[in-house]
DRENKOLGU-601822 format. One record per residue: residue number from 1; residue in three letters; x, y negated, z negated of N, C-alpha, C, O, CB in turn. Coordinates in steps of 0.2 Angstrom, whole numbers. Glycine has a CB too. Layout:
BEGIN
+-----+------+-------+-------+-------+-------+-------+-------+-------+-------+-------+-------+-------+-------+-------+-------+-------+
! pos ! code !   nc1 !   nc2 !   nc3 !  cac1 !  cac2 !  cac3 !   cc1 !   cc2 !   cc3 !   oc1 !   oc2 !   oc3 !  cbc1 !  cbc2 !  cbc3 !
+-----+------+-------+-------+-------+-------+-------+-------+-------+-------+-------+-------+-------+-------+-------+-------+-------+
! NUM !  ALA !     X !     Y !     Z !     X !     Y !     Z !     X !     Y !     Z !     X !     Y !     Z !     X !     Y !     Z !
...
+-----+------+-------+-------+-------+-------+-------+-------+-------+-------+-------+-------+-------+-------+-------+-------+-------+
END
This chain:
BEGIN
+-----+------+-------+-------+-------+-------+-------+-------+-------+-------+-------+-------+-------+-------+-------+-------+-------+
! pos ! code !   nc1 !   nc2 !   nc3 !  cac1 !  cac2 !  cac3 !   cc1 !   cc2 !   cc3 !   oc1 !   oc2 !   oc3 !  cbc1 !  cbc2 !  cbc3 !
+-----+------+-------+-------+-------+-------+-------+-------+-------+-------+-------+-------+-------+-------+-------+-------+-------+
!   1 !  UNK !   108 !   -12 !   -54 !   110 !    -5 !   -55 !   108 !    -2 !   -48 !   106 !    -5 !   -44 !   106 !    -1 !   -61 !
!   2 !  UNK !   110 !     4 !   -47 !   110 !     7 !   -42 !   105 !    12 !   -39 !   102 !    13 !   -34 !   114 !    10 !   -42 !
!   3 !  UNK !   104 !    15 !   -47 !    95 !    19 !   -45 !    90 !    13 !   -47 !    86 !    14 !   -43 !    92 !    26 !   -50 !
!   4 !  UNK !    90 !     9 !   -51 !    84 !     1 !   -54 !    85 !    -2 !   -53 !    91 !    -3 !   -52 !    81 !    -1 !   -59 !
!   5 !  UNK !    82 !    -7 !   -54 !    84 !   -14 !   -56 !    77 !   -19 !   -57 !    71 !   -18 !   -55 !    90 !   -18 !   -50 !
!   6 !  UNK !    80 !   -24 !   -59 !    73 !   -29 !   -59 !    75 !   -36 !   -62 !    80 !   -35 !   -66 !    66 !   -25 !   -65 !
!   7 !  UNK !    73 !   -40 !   -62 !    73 !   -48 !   -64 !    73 !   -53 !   -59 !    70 !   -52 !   -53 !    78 !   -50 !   -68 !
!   8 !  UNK !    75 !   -58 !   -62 !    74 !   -62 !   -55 !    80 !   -63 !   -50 !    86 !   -62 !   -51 !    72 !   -70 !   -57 !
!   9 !  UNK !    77 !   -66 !   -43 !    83 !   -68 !   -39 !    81 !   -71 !   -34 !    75 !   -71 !   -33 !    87 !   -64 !   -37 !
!  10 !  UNK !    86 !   -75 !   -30 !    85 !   -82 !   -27 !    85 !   -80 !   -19 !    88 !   -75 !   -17 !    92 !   -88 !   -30 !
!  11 !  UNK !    83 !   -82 !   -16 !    87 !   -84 !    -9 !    89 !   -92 !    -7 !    86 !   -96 !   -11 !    81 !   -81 !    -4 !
!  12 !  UNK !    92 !   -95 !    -2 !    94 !  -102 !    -3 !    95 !  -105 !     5 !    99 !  -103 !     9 !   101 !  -101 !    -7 !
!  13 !  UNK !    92 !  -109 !     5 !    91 !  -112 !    13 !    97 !  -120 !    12 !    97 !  -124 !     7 !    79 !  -114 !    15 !
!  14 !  UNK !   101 !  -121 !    17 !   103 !  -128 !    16 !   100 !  -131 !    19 !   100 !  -128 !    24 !   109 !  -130 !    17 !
!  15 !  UNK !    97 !  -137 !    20 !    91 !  -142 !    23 !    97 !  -145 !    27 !    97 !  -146 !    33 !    86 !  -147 !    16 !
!  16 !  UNK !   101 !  -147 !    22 !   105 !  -154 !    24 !   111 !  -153 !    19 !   111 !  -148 !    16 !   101 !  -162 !    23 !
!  17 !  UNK !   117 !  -160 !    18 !   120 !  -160 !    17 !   124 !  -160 !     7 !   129 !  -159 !     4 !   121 !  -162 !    22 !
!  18 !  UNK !   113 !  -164 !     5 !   111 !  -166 !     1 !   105 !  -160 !    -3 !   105 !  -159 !    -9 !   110 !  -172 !     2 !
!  19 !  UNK !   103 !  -159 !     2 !    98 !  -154 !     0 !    99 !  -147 !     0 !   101 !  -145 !     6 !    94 !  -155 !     3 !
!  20 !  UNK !    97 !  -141 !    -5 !    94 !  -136 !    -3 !    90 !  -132 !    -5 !    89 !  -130 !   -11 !    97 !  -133 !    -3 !
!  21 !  UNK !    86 !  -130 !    -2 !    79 !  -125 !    -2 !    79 !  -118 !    -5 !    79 !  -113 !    -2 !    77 !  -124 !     5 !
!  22 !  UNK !    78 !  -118 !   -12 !    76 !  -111 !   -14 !    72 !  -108 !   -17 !    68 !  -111 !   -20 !    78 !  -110 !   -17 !
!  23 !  UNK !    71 !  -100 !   -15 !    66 !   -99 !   -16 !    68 !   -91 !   -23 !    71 !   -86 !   -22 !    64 !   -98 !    -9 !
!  24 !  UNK !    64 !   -93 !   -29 !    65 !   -90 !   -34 !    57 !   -85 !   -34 !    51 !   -86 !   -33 !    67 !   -97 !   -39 !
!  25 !  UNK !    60 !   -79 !   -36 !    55 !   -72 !   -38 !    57 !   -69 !   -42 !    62 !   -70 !   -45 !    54 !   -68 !   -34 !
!  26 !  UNK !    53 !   -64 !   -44 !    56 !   -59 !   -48 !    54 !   -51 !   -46 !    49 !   -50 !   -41 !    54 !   -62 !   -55 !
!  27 !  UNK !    55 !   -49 !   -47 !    55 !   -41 !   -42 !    60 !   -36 !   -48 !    65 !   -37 !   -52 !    62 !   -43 !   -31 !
!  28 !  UNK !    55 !   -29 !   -45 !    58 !   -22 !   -48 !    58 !   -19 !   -41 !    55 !   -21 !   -36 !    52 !   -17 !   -54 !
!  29 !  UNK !    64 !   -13 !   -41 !    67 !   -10 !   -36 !    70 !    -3 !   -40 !    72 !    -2 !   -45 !    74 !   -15 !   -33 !
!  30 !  UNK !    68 !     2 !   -33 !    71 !     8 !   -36 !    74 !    10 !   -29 !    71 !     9 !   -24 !    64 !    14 !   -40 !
!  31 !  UNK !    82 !    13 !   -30 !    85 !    14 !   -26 !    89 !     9 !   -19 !    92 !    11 !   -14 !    83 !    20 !   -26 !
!  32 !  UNK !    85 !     1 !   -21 !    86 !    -5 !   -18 !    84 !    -3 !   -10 !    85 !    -7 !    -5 !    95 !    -9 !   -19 !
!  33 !  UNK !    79 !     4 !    -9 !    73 !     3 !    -4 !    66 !     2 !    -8 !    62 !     1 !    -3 !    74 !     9 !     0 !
!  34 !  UNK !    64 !     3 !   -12 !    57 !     2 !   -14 !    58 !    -5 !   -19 !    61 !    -5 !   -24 !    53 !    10 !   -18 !
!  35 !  UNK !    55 !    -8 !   -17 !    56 !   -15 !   -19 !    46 !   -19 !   -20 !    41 !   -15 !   -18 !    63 !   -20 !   -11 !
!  36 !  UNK !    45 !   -23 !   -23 !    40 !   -27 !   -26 !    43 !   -32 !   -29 !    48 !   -31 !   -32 !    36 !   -25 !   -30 !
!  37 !  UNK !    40 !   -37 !   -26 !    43 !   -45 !   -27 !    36 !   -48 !   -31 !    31 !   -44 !   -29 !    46 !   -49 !   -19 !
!  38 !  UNK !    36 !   -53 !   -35 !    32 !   -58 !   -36 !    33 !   -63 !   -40 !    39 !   -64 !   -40 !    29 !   -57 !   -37 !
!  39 !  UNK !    28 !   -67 !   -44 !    29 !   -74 !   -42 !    35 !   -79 !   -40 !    40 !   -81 !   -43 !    28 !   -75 !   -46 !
!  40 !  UNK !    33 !   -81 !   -34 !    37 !   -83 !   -28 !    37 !   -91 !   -32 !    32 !   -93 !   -34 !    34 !   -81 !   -20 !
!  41 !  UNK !    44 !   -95 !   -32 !    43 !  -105 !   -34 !    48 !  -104 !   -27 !    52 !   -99 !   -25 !    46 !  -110 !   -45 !
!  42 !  UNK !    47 !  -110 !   -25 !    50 !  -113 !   -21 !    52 !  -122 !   -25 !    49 !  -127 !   -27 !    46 !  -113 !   -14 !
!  43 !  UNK !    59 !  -119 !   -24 !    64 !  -126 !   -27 !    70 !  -130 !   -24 !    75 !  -128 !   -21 !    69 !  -123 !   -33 !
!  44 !  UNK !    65 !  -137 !   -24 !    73 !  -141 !   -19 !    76 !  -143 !   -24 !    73 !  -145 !   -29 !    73 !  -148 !   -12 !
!  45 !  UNK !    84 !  -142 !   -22 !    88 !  -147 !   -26 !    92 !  -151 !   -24 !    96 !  -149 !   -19 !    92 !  -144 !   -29 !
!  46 !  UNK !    94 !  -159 !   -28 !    95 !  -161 !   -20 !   103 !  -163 !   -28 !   104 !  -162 !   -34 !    89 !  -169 !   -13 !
!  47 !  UNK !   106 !  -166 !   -22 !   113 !  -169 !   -24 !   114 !  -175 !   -25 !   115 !  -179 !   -20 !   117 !  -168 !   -21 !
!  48 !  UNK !   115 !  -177 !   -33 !   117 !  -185 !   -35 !   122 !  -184 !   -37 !   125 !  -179 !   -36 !   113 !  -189 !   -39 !
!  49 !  UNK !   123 !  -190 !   -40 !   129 !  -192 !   -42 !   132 !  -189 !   -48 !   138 !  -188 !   -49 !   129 !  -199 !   -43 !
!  50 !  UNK !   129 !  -188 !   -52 !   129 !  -182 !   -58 !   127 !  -176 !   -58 !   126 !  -172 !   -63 !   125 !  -182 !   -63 !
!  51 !  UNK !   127 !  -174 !   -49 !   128 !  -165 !   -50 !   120 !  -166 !   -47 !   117 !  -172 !   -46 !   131 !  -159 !   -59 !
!  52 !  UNK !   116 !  -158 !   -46 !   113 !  -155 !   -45 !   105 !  -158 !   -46 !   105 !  -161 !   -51 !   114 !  -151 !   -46 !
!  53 !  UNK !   100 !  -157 !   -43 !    93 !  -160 !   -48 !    88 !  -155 !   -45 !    85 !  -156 !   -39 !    90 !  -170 !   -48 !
!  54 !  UNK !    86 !  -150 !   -49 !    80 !  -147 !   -47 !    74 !  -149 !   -48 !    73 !  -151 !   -54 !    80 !  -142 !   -49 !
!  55 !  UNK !    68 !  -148 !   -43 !    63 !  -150 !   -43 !    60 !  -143 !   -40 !    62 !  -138 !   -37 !    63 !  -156 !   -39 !
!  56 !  UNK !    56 !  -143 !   -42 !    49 !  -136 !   -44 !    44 !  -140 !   -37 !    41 !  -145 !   -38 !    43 !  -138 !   -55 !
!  57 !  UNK !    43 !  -136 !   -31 !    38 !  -140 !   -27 !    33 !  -136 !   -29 !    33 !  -130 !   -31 !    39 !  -140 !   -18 !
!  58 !  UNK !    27 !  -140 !   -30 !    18 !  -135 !   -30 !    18 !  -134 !   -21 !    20 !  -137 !   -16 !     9 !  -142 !   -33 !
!  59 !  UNK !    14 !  -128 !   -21 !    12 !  -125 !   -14 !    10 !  -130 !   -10 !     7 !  -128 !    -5 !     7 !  -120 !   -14 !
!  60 !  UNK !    10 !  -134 !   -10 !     6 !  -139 !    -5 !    12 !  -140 !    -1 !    13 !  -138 !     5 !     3 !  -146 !    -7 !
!  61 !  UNK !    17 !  -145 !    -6 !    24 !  -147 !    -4 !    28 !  -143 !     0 !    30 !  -145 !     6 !    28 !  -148 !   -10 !
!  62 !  UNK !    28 !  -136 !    -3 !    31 !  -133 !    -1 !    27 !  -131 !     7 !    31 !  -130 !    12 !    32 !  -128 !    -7 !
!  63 !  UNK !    23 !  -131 !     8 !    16 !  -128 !    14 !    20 !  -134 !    19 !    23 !  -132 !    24 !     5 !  -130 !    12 !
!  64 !  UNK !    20 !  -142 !    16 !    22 !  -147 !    22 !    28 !  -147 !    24 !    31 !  -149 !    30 !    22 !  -154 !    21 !
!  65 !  UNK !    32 !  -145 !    17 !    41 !  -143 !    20 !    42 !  -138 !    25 !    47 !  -138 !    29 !    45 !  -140 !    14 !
!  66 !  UNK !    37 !  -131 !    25 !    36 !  -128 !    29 !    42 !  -122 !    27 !    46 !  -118 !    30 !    36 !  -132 !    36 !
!  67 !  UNK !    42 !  -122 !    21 !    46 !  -117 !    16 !    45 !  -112 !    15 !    49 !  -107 !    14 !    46 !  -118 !    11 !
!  68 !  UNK !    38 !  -111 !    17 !    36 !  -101 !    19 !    39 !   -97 !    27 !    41 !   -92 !    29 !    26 !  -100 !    20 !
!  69 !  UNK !    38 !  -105 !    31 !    40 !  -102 !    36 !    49 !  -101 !    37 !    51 !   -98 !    42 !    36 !  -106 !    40 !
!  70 !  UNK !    52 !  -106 !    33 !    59 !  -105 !    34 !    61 !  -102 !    29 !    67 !  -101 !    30 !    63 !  -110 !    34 !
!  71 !  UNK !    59 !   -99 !    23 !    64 !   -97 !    17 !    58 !   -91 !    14 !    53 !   -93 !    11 !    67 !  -104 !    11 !
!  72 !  UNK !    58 !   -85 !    16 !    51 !   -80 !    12 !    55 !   -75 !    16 !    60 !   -76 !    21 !    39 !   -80 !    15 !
!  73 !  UNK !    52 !   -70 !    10 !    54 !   -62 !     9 !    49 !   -58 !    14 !    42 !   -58 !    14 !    52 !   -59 !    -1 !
!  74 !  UNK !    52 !   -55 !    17 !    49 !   -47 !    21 !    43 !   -44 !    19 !    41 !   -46 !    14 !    53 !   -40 !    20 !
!  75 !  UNK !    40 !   -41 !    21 !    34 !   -39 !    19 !    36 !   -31 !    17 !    32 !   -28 !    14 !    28 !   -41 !    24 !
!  76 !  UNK !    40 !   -29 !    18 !    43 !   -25 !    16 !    46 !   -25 !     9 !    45 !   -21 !     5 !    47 !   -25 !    21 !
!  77 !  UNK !    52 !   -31 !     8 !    53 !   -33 !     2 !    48 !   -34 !    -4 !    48 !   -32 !    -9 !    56 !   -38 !     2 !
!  78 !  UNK !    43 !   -38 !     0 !    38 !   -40 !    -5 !    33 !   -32 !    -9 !    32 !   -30 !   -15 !    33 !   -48 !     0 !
!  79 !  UNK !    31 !   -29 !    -4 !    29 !   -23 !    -6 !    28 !   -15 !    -4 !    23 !   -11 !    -3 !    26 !   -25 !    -7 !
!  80 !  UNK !    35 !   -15 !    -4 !    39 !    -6 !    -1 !    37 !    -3 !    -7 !    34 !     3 !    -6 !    49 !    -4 !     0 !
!  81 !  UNK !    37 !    -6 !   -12 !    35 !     1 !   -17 !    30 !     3 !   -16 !    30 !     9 !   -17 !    35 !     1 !   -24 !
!  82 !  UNK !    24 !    -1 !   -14 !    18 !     0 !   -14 !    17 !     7 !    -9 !    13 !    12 !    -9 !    15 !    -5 !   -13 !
!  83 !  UNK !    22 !     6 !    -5 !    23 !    13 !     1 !    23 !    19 !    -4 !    19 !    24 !    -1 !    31 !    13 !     5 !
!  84 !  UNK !    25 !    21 !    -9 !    30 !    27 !   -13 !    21 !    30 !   -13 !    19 !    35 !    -9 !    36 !    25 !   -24 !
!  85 !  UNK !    15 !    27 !   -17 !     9 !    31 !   -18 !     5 !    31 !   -12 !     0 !    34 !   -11 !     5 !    29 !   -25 !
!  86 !  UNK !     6 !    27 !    -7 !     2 !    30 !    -1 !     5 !    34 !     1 !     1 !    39 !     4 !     1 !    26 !     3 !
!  87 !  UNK !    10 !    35 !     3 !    15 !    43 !     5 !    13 !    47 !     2 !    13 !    52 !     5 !    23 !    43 !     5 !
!  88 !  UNK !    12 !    48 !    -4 !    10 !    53 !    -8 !     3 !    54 !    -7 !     1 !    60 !    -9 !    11 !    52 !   -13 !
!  89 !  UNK !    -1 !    50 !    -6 !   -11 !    50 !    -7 !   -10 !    53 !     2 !   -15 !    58 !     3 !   -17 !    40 !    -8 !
!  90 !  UNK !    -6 !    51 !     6 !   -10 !    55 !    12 !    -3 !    61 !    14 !    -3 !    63 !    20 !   -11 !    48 !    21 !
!  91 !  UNK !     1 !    65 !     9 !     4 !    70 !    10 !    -2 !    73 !     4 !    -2 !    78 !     6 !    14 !    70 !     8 !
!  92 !  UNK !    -6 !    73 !     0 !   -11 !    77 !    -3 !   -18 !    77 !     2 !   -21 !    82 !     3 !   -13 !    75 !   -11 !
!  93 !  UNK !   -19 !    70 !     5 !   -25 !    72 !     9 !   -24 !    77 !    15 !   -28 !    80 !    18 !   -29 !    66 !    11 !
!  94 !  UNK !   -16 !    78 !    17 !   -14 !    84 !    22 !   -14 !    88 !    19 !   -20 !    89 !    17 !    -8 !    85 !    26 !
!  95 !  UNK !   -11 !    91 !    15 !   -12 !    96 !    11 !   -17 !   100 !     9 !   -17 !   106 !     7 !   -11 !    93 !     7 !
!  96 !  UNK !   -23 !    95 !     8 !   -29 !    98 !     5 !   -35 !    98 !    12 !   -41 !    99 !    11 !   -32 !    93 !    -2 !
!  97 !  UNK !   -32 !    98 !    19 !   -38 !    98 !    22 !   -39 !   106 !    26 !   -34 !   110 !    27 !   -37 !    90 !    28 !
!  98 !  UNK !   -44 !   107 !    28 !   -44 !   115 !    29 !   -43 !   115 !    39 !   -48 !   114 !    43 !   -54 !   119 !    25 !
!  99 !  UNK !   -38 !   116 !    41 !   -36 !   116 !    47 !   -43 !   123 !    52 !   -42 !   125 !    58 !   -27 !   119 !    45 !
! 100 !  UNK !   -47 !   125 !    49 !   -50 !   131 !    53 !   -55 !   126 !    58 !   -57 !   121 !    59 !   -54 !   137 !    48 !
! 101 !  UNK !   -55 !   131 !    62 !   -60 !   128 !    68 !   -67 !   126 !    67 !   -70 !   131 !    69 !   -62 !   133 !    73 !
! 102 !  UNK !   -71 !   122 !    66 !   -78 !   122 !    67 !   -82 !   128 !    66 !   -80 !   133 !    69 !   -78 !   120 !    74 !
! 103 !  UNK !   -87 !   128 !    62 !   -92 !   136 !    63 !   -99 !   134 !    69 !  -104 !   131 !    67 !   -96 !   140 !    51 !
! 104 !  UNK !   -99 !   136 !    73 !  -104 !   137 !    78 !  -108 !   140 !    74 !  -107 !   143 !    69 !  -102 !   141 !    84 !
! 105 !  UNK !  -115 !   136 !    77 !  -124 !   138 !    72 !  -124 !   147 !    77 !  -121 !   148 !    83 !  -135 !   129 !    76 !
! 106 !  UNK !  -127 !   150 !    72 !  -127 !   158 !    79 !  -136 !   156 !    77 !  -139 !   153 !    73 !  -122 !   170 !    76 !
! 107 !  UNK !  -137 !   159 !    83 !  -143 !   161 !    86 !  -145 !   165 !    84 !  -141 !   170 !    85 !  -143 !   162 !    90 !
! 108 !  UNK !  -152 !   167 !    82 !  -155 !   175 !    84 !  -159 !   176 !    90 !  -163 !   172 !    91 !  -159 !   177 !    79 !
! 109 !  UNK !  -159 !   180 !    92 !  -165 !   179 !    98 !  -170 !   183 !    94 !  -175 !   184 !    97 !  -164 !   182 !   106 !
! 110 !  UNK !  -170 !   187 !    88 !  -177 !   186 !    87 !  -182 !   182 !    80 !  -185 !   185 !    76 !  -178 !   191 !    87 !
! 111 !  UNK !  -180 !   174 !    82 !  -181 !   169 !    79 !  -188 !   164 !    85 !  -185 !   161 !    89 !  -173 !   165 !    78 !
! 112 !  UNK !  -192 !   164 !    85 !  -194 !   162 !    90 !  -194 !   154 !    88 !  -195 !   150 !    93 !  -202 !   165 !    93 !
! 113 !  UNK !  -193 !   152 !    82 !  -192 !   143 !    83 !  -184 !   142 !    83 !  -181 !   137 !    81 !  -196 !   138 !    76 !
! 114 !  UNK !  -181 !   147 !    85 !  -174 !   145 !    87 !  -175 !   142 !    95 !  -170 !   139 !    97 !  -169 !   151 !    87 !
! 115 !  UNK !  -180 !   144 !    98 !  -181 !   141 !   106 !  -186 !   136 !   105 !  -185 !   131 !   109 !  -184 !   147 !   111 !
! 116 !  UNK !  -189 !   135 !   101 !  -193 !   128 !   101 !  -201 !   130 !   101 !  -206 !   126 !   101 !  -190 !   123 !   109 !
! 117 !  UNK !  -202 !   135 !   101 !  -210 !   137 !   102 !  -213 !   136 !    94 !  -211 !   138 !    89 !  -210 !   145 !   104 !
! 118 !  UNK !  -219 !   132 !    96 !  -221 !   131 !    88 !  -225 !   139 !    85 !  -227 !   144 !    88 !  -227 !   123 !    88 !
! 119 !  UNK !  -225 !   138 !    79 !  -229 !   142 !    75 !  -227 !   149 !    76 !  -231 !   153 !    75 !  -236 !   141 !    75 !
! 120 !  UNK !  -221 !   149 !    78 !  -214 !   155 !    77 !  -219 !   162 !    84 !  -218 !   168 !    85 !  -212 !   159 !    64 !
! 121 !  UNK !  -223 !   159 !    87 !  -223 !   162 !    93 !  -222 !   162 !    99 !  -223 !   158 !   103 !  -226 !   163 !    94 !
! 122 !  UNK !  -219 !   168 !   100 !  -214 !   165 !   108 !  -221 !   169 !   113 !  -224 !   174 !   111 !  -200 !   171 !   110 !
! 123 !  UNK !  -222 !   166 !   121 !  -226 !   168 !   125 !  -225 !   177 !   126 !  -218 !   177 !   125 !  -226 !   163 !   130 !
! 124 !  UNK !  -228 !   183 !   127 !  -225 !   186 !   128 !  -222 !   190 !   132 !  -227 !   192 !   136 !  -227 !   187 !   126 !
! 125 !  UNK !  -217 !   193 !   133 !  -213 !   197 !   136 !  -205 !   195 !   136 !  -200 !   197 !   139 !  -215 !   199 !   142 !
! 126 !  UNK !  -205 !   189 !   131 !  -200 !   182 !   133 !  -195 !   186 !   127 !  -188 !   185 !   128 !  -204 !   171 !   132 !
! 127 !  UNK !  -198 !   190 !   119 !  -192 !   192 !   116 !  -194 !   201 !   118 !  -190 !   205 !   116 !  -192 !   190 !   106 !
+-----+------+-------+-------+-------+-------+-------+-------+-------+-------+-------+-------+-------+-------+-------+-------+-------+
END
């Protein structure tokens, strides 16, 4: 659809002339820019004599085939939606921060341990 969508889908590497490399997920999408992808299989299929034969690699297989590094989703694809509530958590933390200047400590001068003189007596003629 055009505003959602969700289920699974493939992407497809050709190895060779017998082989091909796929990679199967499943993913929700709103407006086919905020996207989340997950559980990712990687599947070769190769070509016999009776047509097609898929095989299910375990991550290892897949690690030596080097199938992440030739056939994976964006990191973008895998998780833009996750973008939508951080754009929103730091458009409220702008929102809510107080833009005013710093308040400077004031002084009194007639505080005599605002100058540092103990037992609030300053020497005399000094206030």
């Amino acid at each position: 659809m055009i505003f959602y969508g969700w289920g699974p889908k493939t992407k497809e590497l050709q190895l060779d002339q017998y082989r091909i490399l796929t990679l199967r997920y499943n993913h929700f999408h709103i407006m086919w820019l905020f996207q989340i992808a997950w559980g990712l299989t990687y599947i070769l299929q190769t070509y016999t004599e009776h047509g097609w034969l898929p095989r299910q690699l375990s991550p290892e297989e897949a690690a030596y085939m080097g199938a992440p590094q030739q056939l994976n989703l964006s990191l973008w694809w895998r998780w833009g939606l996750l973008s939508v509530p951080v754009i929103l958590i730091i458009i409220a933390m702008v929102a809510n921060m107080q833009l005013s200047p710093p308040r400077l400590a004031t002084m009194r001068p007639d505080s005599a341990t605002t100058y540092g003189w103990a037992d609030g007596e300053a020497p005399r003629g000094v206030l």
